[in-house]
C-alpha positions as CSV (number, residue, x, y, z in Angstrom):
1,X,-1.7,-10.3,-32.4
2,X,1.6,-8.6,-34.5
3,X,-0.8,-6.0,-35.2
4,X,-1.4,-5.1,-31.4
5,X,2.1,-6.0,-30.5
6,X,3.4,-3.3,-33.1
7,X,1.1,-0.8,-31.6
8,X,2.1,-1.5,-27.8
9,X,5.6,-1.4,-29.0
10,X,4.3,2.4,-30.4
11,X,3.4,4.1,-27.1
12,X,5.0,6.3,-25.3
13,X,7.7,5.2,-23.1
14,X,8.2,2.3,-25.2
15,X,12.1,1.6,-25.7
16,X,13.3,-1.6,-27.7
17,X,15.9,-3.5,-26.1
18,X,19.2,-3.2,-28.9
19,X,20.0,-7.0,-29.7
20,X,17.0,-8.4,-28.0
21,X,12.9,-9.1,-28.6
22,X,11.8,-8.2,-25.6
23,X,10.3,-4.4,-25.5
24,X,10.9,-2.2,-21.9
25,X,8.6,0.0,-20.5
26,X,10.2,2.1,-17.4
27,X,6.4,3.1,-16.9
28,X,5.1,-0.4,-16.7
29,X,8.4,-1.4,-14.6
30,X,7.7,1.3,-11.7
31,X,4.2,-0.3,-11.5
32,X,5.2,-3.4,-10.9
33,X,7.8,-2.2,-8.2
34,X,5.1,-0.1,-6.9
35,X,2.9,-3.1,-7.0
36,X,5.2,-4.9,-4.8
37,X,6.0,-2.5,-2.5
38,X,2.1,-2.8,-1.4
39,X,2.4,-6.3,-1.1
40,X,5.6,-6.2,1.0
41,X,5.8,-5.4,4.5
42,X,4.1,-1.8,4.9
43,X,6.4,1.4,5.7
44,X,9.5,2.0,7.3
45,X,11.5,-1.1,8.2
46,X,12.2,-1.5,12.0
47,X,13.2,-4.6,13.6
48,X,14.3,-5.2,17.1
49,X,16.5,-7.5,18.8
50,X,14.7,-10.9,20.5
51,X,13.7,-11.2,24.0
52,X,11.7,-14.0,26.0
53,X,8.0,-12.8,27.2
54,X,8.8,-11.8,31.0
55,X,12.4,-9.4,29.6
56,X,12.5,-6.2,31.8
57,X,15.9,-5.0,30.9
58,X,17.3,-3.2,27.8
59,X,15.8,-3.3,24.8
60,X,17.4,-2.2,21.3
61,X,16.9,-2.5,18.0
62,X,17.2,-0.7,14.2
63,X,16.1,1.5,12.1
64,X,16.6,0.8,8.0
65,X,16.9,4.8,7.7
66,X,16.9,3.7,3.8
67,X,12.8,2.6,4.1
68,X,12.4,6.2,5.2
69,X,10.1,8.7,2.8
70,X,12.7,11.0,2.8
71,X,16.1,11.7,3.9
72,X,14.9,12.3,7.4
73,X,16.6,15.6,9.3
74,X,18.9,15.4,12.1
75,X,18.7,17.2,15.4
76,X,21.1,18.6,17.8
77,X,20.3,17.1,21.2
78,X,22.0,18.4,24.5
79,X,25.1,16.4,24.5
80,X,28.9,15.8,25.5
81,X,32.5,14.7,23.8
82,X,35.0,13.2,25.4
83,X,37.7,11.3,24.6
84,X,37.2,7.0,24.3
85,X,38.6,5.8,27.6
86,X,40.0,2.0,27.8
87,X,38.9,0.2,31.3
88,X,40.2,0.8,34.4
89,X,42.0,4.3,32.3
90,X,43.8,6.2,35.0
91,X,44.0,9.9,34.5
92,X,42.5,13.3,33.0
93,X,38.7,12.6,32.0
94,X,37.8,16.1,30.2
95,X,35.7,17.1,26.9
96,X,33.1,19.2,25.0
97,X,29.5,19.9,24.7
98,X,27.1,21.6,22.3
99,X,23.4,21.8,22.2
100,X,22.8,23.0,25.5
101,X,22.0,26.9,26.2
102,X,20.9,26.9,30.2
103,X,24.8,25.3,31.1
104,X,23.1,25.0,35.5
105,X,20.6,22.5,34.6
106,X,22.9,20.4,33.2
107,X,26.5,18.5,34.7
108,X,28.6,15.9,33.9
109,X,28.3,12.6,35.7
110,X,31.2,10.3,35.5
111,X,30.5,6.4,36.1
112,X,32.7,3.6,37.0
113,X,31.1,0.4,35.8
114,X,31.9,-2.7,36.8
115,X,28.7,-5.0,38.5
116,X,26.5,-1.6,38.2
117,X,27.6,2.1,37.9
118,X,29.6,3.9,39.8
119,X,29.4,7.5,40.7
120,X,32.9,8.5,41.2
121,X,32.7,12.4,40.5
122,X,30.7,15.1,38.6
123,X,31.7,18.0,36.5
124,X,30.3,21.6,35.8
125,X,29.8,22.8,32.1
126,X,32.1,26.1,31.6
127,X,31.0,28.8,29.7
128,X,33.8,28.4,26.5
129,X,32.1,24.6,25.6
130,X,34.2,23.0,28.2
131,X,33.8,20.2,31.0
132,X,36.8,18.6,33.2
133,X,36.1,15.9,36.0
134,X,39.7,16.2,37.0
135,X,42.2,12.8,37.3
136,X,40.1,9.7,37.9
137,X,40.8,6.0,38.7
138,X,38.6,3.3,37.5
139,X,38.3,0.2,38.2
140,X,35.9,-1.0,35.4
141,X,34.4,0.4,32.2
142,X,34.5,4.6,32.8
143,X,31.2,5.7,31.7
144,X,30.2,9.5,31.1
145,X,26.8,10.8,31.2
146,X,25.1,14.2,30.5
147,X,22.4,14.6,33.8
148,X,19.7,16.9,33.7
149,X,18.4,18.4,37.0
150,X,20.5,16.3,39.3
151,X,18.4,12.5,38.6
152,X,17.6,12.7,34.6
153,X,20.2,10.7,32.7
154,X,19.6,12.3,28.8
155,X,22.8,11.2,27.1
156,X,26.4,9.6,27.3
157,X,29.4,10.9,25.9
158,X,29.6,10.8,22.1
159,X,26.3,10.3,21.7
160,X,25.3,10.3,18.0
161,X,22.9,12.9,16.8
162,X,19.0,11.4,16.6
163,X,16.3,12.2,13.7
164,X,14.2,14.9,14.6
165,X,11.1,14.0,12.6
166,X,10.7,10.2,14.1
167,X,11.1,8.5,17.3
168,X,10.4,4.9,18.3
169,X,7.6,3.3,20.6
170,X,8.4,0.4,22.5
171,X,5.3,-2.1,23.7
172,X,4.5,-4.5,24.8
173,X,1.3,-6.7,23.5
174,X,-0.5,-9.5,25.5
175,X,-4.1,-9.1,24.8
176,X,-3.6,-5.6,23.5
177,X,0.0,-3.3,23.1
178,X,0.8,-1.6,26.2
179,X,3.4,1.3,25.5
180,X,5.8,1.3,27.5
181,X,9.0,4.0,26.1
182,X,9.4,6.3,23.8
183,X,13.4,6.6,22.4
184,X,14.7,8.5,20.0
185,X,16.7,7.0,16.9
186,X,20.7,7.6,15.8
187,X,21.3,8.7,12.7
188,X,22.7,5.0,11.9
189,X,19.1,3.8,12.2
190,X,19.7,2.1,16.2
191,X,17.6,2.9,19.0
192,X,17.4,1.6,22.7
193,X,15.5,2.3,25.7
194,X,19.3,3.3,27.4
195,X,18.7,6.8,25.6
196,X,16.7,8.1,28.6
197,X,17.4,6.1,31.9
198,X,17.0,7.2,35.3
199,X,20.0,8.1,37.6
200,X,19.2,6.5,41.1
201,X,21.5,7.4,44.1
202,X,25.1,5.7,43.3
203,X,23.8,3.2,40.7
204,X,23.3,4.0,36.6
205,X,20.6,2.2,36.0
206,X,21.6,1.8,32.1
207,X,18.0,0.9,30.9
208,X,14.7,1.8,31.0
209,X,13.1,-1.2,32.6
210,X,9.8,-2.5,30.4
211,X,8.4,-4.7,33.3
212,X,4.9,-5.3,34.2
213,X,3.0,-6.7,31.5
214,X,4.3,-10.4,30.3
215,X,4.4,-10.2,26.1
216,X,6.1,-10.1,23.4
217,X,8.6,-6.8,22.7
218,X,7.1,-4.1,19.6
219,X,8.7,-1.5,18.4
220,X,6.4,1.0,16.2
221,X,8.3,4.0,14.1
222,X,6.3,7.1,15.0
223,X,6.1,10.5,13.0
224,X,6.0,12.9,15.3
225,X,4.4,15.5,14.1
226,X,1.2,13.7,13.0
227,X,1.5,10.9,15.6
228,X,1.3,8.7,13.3
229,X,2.3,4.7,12.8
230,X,4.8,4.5,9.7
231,X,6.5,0.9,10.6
232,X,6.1,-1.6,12.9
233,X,7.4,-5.1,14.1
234,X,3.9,-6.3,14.0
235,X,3.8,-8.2,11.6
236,X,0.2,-8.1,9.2
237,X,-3.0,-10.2,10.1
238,X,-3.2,-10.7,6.6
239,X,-1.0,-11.2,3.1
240,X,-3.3,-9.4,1.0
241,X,-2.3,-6.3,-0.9
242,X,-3.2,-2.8,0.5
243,X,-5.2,-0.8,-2.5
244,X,-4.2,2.7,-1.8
245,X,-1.1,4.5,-0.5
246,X,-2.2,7.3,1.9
247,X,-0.1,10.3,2.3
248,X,0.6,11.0,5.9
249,X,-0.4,14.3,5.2
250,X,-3.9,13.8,4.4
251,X,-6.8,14.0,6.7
252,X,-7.8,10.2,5.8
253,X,-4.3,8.9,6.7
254,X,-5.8,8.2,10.8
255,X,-8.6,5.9,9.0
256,X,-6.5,2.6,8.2
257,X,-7.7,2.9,4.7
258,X,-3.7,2.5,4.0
259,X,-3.8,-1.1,5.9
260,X,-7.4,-1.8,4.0
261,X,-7.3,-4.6,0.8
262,X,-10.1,-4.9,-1.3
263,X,-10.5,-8.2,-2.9
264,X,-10.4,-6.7,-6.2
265,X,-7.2,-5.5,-5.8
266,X,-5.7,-8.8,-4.6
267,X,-7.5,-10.8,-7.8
268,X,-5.6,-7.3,-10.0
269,X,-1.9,-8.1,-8.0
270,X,-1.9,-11.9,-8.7
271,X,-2.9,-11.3,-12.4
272,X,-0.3,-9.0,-12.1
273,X,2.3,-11.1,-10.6
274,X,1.5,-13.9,-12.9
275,X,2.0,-12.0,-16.0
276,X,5.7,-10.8,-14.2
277,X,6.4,-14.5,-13.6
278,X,6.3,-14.0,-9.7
279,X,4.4,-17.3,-8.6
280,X,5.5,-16.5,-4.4
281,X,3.7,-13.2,-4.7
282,X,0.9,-14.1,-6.7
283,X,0.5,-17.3,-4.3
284,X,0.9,-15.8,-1.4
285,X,-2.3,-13.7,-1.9
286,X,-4.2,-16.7,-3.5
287,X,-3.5,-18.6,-0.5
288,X,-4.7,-15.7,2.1
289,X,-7.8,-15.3,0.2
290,X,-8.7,-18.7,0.5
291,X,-8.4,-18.9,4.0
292,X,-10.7,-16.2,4.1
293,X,-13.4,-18.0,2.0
294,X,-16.4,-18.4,3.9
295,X,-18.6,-21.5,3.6
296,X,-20.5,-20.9,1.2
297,X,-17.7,-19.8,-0.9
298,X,-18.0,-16.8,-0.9
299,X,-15.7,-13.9,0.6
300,X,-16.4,-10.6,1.5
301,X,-15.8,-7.1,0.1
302,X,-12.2,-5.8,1.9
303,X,-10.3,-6.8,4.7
304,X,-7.9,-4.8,6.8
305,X,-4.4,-6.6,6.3
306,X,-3.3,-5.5,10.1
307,X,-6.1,-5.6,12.3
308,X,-7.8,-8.7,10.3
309,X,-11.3,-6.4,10.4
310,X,-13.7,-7.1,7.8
311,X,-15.9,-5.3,5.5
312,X,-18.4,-7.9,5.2
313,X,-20.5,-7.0,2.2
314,X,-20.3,-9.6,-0.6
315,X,-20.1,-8.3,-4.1
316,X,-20.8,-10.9,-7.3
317,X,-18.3,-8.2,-9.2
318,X,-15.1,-9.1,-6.8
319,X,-15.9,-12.3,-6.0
320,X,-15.7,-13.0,-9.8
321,X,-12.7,-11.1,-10.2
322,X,-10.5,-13.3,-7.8
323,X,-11.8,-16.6,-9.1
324,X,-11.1,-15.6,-12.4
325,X,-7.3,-14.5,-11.2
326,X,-7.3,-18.5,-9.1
327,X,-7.9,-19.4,-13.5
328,X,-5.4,-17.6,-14.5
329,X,-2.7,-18.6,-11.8
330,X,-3.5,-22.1,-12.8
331,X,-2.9,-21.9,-16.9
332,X,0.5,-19.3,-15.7
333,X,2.2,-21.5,-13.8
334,X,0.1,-24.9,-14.5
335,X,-0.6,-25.6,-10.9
336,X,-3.8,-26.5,-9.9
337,X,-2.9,-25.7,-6.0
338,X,-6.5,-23.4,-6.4
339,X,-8.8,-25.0,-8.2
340,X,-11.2,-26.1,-5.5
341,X,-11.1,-21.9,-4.2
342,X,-12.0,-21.6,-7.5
343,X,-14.8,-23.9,-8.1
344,X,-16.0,-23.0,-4.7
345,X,-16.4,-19.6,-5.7
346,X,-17.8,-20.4,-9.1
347,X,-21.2,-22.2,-7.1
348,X,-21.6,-19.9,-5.1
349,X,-22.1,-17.1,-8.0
350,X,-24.8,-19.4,-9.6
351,X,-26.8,-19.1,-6.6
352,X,-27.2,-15.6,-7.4
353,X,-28.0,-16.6,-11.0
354,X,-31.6,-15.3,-11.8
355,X,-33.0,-18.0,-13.7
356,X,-35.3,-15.6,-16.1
357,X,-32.9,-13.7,-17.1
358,X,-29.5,-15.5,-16.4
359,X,-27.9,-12.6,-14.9
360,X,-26.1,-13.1,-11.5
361,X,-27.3,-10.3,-9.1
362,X,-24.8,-7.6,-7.3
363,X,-25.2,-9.9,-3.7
364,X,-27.1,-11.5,-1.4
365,X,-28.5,-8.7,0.1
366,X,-29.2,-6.5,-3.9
367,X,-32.1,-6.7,-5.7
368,X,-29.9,-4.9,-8.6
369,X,-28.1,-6.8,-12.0
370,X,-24.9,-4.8,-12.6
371,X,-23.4,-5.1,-16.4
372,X,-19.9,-4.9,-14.7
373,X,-20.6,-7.8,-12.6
374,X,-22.2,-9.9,-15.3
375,X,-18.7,-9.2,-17.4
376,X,-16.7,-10.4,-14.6
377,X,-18.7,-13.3,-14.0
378,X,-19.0,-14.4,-18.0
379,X,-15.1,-14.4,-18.0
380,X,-14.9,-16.5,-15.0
381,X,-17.4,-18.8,-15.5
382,X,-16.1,-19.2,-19.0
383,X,-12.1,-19.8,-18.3
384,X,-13.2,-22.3,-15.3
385,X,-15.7,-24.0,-17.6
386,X,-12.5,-24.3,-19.9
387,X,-10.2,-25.8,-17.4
388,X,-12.5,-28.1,-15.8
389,X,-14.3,-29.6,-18.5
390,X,-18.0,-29.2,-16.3
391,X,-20.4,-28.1,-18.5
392,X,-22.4,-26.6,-15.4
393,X,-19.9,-23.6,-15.8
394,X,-19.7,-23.6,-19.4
395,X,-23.9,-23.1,-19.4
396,X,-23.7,-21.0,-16.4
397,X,-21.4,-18.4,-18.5
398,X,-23.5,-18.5,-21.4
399,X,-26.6,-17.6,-19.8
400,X,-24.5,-14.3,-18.6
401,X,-23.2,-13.7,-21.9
402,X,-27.2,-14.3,-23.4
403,X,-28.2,-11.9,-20.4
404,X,-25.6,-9.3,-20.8
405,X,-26.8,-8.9,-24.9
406,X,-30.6,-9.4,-23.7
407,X,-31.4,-7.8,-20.6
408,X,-28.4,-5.5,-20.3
409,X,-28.6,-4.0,-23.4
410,X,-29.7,-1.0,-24.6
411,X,-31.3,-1.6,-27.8
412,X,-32.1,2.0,-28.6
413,X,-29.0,3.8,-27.6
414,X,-27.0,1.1,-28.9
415,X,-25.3,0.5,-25.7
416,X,-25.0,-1.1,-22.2
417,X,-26.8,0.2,-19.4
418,X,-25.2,0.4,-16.0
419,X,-28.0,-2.7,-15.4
420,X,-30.9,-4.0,-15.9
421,X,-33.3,-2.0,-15.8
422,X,-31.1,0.9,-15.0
423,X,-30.4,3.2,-17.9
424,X,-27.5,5.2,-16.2
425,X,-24.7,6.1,-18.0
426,X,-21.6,4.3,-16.7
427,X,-18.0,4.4,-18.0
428,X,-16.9,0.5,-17.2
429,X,-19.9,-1.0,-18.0
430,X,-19.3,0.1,-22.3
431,X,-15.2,0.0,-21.5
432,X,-15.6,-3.2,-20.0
433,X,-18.4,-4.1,-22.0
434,X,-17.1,-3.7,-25.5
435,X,-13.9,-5.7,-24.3
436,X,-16.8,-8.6,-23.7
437,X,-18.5,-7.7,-27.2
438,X,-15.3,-8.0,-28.7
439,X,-14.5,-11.2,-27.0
440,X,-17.5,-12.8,-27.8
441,X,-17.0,-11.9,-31.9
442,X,-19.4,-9.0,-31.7
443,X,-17.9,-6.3,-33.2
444,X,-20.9,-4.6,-35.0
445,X,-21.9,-4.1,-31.4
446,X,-18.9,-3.0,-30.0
447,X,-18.7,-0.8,-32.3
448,X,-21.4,1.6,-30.7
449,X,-20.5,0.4,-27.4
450,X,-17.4,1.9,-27.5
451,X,-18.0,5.5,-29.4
452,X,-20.8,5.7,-26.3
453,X,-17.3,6.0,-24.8
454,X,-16.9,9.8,-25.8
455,X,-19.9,11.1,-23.4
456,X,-17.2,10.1,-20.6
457,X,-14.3,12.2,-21.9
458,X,-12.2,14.6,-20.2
459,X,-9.5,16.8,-21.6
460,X,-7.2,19.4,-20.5
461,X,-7.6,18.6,-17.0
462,X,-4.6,19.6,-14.0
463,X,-3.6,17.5,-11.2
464,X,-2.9,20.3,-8.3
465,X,-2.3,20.7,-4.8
466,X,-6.1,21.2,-2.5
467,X,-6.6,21.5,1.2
468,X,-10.6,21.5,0.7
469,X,-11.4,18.5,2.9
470,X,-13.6,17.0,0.2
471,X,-11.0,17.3,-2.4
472,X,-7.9,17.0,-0.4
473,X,-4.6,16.4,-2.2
474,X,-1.5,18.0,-0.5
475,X,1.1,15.5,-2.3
476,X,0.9,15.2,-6.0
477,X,1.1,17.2,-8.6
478,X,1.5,17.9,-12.4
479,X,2.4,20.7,-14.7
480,X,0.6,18.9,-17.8
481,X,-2.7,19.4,-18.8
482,X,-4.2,15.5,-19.1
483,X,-6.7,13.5,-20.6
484,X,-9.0,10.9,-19.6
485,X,-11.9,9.3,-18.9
486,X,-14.7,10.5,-16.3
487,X,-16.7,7.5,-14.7
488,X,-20.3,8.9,-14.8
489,X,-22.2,11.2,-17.1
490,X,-23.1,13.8,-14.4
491,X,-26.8,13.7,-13.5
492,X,-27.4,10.3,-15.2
493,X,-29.2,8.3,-12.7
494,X,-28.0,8.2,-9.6
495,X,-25.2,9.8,-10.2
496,X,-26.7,13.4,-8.9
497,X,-23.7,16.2,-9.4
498,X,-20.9,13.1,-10.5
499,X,-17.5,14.4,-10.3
500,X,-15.8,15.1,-13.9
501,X,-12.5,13.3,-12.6
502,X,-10.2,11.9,-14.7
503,X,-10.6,8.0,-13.4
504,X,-7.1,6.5,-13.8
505,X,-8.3,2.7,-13.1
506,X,-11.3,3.6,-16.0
507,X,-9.2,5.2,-18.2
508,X,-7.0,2.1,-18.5
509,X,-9.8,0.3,-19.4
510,X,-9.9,2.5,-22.3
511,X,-6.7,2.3,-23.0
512,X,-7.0,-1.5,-23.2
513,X,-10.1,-1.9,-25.3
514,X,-8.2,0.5,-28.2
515,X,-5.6,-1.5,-28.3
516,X,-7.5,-4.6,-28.7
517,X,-9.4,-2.8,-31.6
518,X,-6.1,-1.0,-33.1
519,X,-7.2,2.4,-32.1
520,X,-4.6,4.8,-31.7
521,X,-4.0,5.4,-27.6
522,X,-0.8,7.7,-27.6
523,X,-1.9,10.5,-26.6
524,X,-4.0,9.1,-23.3
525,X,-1.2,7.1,-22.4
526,X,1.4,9.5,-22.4
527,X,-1.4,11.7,-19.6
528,X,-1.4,8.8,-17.7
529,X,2.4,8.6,-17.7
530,X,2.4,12.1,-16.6
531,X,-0.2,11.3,-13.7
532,X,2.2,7.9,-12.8
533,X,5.3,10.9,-12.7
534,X,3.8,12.6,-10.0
535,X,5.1,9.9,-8.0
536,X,8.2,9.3,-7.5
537,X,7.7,5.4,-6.0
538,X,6.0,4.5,-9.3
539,X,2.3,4.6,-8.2
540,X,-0.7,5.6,-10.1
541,X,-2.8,8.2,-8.7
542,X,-6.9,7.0,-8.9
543,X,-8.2,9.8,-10.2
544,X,-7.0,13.9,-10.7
545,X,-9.2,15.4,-8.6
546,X,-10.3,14.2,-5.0
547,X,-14.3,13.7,-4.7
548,X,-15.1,11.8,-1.8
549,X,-18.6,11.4,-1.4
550,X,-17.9,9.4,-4.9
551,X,-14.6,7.8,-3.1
552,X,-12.3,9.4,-5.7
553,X,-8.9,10.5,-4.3
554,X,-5.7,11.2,-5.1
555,X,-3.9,8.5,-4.0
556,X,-1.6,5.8,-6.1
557,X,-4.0,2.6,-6.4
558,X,-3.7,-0.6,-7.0
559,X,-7.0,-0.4,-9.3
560,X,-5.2,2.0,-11.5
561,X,-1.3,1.0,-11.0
562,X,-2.1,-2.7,-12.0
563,X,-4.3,-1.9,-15.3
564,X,-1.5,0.0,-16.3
565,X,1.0,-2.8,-15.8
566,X,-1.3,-5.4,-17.3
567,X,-2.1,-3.4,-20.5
568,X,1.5,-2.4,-21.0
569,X,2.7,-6.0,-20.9
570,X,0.3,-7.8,-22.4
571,X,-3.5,-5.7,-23.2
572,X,-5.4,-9.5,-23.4
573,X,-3.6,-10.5,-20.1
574,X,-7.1,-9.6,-18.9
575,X,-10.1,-11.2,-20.6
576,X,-8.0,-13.2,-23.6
577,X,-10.8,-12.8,-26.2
């Protein structure tokens, strides 16, 4: 273990604290922030104020402009100065106004509000950028409003300037969201439905009523150019973690992949969490996922964290993965708050246990044996069988591990095949697979397991800018030339025409078996770095190159972000040998 520390301590990025034992990684930091971030509440922060279910008045609310992508532009809107008049003011009401190039479409109104508004006179716009209502007498609050076309209130005297890019939907939801107004947003981050009332006869009417429909109030932050949803007051269906940051530029942002969790990813974010110390986080998922378990103990592949929808496939590999991060919570933080989840999860895998062969299929509905799966599973089984004691998951893990050096391997390439009976070439299953080897104290195995590894190398690859709408990337880029790992050897198997992608998430997996087996990594971590560079949140792209009939795409991951974190802390975080 000083051997490996000593070489983690060696990477790239690597500084030693001066006075202290513990070893920084800004790299491995930025996961983790990024790492939260997908956790947290998704996008821009909005909240609005509280208002009982049948509320038809004003409603307002803020904007954090901070949670914003970017600094967000501000517009010029039609608008008016005047000076700040104290109630019931007595004299000259006069000002200013910009923004505003047809001056006869547009007057002054001038309010006296007291029980309702007023109309005591109106004033014309002069041609120098000048408006005077003359000497006025108020009895209340004087209130000054730019009115368009004689009815159409668009703005009061000293209006703050509004963001040009975003606007605000107000809703309201019963049985579904019914919108209901569309206001812009100050450049201090408030909003109300008073930015475009309705002048009616003598009365302001200071609000745009939201009547109708008895609910709850929402407010959702709307790109306008795009249309598109980037915060809400809605708050998630689920706590699960969302695997992929979409760009709002890309094509697949309108596809609520960017609300989507796979159950990988969650099992990846508590392991994750764990290893940072951050029992809430790490809970919080556990404890979503196991109100999700279905009876039999199973759960299914992905869930969308908003809308609750379900991909309802069940995968041996996944299910695996989480029970084995339920393990791992247990011995972090000595809880055994999931045990039962995990146990539950455990019996149902060995009723996908072939009893020739002791391998646990892909499903229920596969007739395949995937050597990824049967790694996952051997880990699991083997870390439960630990905790518990039961030897029914002790001798359910070693008839994986007898399976995966039986039926999985290849005896005369030296190798694992993707599964059995299925000689394709497959990156994870020889990554993953020589971590198992090693684990299990055969080295002379993993030995050829892992230089196998080099038919899956990619070098001198570029991470650049694509509109093609199979390869779309219109967000990150790199000036390096990086290396990696590809996930398939093209035209092995199924893999007809596989993509020669540099596989972030895969290449990880690399990483971490080297350092396990004192290889030298520098040099692919540092291209990963450069990949993690290309954003600026901290995110790790999944692969170089977009390929989407093979679901590669070139978007920061959770896959890929949280390998990276876990093998820069700690590489046997994962799989302790």
């Amino acid at each position: 273990m000083l051997a490996m520390t000593v070489l983690v301590q060696g990477l790239p990025g690597f500084t030693k604290q001066s006075g202290a034992a513990t070893v920084v990684n800004t790299h491995a930091t930025s996961a983790l922030t990024w790492l939260n971030k997908q956790l947290d509440p998704a996008g821009v922060q909005v909240s609005l104020n509280t208002y009982p279910s049948n509320y038809t008045g004003l409603v307002e609310g803020t904007v954090q402009i901070a949670s914003l992508p970017v600094n967000p532009a501000l517009q010029y809107n039609p608008n008016i100065k005047s000076s700040v008049y104290d109630n019931k003011y007595s004299g000259i009401v006069s000002g200013t106004f910009t923004g505003i190039t047809d001056r006869n479409a547009y007057s002054v109104y001038v309010f006296d509000q007291t029980d309702i508004g007023y109309k005591k006179t109106t004033a014309t716009l002069n041609a120098n950028g000048t408006w005077s209502a003359g000497s006025v007498v108020f009895n209340g609050k004087p209130v000054i409003a730019l009115v368009k076309g004689g009815n159409e209130i668009v703005g009061f005297a000293n209006d703050a300037q509004t963001l040009s890019e975003y606007e605000v939907l107000i809703s309201v939801k019963s049985d579904t969201l019914y919108p209901k107004a569309t206001v812009q947003i100050k450049e201090d981050g408030k909003f109300a439905t008073k930015g475009n009332p309705i002048f009616t006869g003598g009365d302001l009417l200071g609000y745009t009523a939201i009547p109708e429909v008895v609910g709850s109030r929402v407010a959702q932050v709307i790109h306008k150019s795009d249309a598109k949803v980037v915060g809400t007051t809605v708050e998630p269906t689920l706590k699960l973690i969302r695997s992929y940051y979409v760009p709002q530029n890309d094509p697949a942002s309108s596809l609520g992949i960017g609300d989507r969790s796979w159950i990988y990813d969650d099992a990846l974010g508590v392991i994750s969490f764990g290893l940072a110390g951050d029992k809430t986080r790490a809970a919080t998922i556990l404890a979503s996922l196991a109100g999700l378990q279905n009876a039999d103990g199973s759960l299914y592949f992905s869930y969308n964290t908003v809308t609750g929808e379900v991909d309802d496939k069940k995968r041996s590999g996944s299910i695996a993965w989480v029970g084995y991060a339920a393990t791992q919570f247990e011995k972090k933080f000595n809880d055994t708050t999931y045990r039962n989840f995990a146990v539950r999860i455990a019996d149902y895998l060995i009723t996908l246990q072939d009893p020739t062969t002791g391998s646990i299929k892909g499903g229920p509905d596969a007739n395949w044996y995937s050597t990824e799966h049967n790694v996952d599973s051997y880990f699991f089984l083997r870390d439960l069988g630990k905790l518990t004691n039961d030897t029914k998951y002790v001798n359910a893990a070693n008839l994986v591990k007898n399976a995966l050096l039986q039926s999985h391997w290849n005896v005369t390439q030296q190798r694992f095949n993707q599964g059995i009976n299925d000689t394709a070439g497959s990156l994870d299953a020889n990554s993953w697979g020589s971590i198992f080897l090693e684990a299990i104290g055969r080295h002379d195995l993993a030995v050829s397991a892992t230089a196998y590894l080099n038919n899956f190398k990619v070098n001198n690859a570029t991470m650049a800018l694509n509109t093609d709408p199979n390869a779309y990337n219109n967000t990150y880029q790199s000036t390096k030339l990086v290396s990696g790992y590809k996930p398939y050897m093209v035209d092995s198997g199924d893999f007809v025409n596989a993509p020669s992608v540099v596989w972030t998430e895969g290449t990880w997996g690399v990483i971490n078996l080297f350092l396990r087996q004192g290889t030298n990594a520098q040099a692919l971590t540092q291209s990963m770095y450069d990949l993690q560079d290309a954003d600026v949140a901290g995110g790790l792209v999944y692969s170089n190159v977009g390929a989407n009939s093979y679901d590669f795409h070139v978007w920061p991951s959770v896959a890929a972000t949280a390998w990276q974190y876990l093998t820069l802390t700690s590489p046997t975080s994962i799989w302790e040998p």
